[in-house]
LUMBA-544464 format. One record per atom (N, C-alpha, C, O): residue number from 1; residue in one letter; x, y, z; atom name. Coordinates in steps of 0.02 Angstrom, whole numbers. Layout:
   nr  rest       x       y       z  atom
  NUM     a       X       Y       Z    CA
...
This chain:
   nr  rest       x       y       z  atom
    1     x    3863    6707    7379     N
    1     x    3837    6718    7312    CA
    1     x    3866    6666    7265     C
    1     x    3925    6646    7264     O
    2     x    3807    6644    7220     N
    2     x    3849    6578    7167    CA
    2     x    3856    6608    7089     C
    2     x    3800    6627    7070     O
    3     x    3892    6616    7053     N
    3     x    3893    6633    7000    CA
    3     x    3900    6566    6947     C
    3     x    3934    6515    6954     O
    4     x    3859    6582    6896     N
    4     x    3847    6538    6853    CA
    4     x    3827    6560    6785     C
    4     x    3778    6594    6770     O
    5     x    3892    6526    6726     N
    5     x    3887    6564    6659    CA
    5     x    3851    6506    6604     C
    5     x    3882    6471    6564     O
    6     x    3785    6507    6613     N
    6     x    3747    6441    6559    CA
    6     x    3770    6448    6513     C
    6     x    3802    6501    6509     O
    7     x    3771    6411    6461     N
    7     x    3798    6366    6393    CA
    7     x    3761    6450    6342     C
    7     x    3704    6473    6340     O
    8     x    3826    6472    6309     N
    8     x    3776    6540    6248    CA
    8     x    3823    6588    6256     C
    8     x    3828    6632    6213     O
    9     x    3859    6587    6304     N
    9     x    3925    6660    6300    CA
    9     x    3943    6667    6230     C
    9     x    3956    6622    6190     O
   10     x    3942    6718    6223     N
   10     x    3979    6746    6150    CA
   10     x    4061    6773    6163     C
   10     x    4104    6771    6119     O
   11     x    4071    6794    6222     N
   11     x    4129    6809    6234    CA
   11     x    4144    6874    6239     C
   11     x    4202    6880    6260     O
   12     x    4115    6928    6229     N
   12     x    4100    6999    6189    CA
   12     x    4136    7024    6256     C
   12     x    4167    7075    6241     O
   13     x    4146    7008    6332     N
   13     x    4188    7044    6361    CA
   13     x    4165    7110    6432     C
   13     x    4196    7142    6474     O
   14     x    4091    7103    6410     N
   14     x    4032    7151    6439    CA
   14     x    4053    7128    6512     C
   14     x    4083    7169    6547     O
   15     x    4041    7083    6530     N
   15     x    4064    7060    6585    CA
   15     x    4121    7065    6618     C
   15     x    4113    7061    6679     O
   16     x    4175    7072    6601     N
   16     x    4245    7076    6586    CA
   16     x    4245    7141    6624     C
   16     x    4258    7143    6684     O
   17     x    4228    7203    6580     N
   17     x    4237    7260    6563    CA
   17     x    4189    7281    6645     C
   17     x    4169    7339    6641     O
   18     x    4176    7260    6689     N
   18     x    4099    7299    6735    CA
   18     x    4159    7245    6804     C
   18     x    4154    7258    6864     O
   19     x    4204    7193    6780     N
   19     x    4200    7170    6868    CA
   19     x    4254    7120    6842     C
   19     x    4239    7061    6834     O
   20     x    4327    7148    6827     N
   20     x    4375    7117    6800    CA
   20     x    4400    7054    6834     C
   20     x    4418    7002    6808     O
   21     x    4396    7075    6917     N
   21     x    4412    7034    6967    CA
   21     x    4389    6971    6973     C
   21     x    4428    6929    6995     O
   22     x    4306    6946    6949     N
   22     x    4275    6906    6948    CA
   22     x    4275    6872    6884     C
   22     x    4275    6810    6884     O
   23     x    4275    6909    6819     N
   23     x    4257    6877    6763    CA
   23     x    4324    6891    6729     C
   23     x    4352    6946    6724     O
   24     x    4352    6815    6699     N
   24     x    4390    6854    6641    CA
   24     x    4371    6804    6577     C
   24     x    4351    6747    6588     O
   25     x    4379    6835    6497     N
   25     x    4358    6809    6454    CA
   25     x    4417    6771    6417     C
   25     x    4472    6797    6418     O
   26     x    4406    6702    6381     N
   26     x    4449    6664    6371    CA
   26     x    4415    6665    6287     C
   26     x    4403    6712    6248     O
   27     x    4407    6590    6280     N
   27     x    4356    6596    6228    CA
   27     x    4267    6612    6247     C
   27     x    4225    6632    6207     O
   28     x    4259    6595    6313     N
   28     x    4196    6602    6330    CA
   28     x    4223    6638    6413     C
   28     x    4279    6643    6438     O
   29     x    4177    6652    6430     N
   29     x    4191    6687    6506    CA
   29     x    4185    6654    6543     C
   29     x    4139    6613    6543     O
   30     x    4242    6661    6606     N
   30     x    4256    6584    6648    CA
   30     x    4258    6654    6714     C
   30     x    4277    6712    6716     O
   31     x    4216    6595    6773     N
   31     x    4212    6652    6835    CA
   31     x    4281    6627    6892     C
   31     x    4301    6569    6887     O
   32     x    4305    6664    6931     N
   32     x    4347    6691    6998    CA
   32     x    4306    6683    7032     C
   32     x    4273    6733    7044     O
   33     x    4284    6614    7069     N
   33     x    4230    6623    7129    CA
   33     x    4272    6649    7200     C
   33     x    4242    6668    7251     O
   34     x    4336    6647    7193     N
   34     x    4382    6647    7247    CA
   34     x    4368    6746    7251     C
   34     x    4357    6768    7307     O
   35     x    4369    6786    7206     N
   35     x    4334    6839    7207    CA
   35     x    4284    6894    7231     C
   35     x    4282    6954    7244     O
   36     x    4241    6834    7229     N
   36     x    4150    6853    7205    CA
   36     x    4154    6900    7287     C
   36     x    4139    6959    7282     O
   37     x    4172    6879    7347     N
   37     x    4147    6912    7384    CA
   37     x    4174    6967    7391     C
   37     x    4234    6969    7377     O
   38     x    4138    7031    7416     N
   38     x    4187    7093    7411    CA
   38     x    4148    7132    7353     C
   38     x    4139    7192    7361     O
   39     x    4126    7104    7298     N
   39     x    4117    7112    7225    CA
   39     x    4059    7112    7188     C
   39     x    4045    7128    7130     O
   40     x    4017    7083    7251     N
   40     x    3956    7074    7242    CA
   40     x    3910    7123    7196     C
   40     x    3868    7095    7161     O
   41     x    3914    7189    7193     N
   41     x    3878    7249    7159    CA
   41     x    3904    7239    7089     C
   41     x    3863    7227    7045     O
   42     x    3992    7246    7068     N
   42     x    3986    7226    7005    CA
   42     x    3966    7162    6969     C
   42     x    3956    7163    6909     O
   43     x    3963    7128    6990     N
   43     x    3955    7051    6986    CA
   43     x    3871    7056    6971     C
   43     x    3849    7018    6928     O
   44     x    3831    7097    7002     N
   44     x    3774    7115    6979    CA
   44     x    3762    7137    6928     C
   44     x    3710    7124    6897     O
   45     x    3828    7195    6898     N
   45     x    3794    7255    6863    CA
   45     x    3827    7188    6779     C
   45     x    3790    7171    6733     O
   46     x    3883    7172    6786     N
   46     x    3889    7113    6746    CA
   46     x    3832    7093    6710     C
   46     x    3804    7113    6659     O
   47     x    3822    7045    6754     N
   47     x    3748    6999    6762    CA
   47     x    3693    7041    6721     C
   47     x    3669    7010    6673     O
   48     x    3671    7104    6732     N
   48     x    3652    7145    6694    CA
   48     x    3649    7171    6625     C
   48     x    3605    7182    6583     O
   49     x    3709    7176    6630     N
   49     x    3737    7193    6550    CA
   49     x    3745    7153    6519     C
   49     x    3738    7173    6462     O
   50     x    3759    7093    6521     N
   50     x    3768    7045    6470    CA
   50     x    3728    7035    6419     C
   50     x    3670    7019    6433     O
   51     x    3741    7041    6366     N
   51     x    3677    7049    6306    CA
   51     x    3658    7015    6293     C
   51     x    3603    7022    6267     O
   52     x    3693    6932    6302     N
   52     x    3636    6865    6301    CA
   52     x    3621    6837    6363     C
   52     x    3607    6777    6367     O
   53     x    3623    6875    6415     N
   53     x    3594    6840    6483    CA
   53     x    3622    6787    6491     C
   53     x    3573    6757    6512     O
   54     x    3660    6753    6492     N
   54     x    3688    6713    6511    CA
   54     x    3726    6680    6593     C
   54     x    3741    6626    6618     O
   55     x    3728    6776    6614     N
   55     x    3749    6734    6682    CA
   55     x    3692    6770    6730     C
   55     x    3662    6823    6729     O
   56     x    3694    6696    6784     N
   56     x    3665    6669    6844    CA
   56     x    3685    6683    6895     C
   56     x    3736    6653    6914     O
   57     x    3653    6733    6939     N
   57     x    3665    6748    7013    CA
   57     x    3621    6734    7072     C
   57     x    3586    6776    7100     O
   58     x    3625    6693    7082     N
   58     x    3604    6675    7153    CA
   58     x    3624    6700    7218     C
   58     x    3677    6731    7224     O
   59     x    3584    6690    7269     N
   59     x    3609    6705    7337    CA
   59     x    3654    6659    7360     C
   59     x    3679    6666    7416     O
């Protein structure tokens, strides 16, 4: 799985808050790809919630 946070993060933490392991927020949200596996479902539900869509999940 590739995770990818396009240019628009607000920072708000949504991500943060659903899959701590993978995402943590700085000024903008920076990903743990060393993570991602294992994690895959929150890493979805993330991806989800984010209120400006911003992040990218691929296979």
């Amino acid at each position: 799985m590739k995770v990818v946070i396009e240019d628009g993060c607000i920072g708000c933490g949504a991500c943060e808050s659903f899959c701590s392991d993978v995402f943590k927020v700085e000024d903008v949200c920076v990903v743990n790809d060393a993570n991602i596996a294992g994690n895959e479902d929150c890493v979805k539900d993330a991806a989800d919630a984010c209120p400006v869509s911003v992040i990218t999940v691929s296979e």
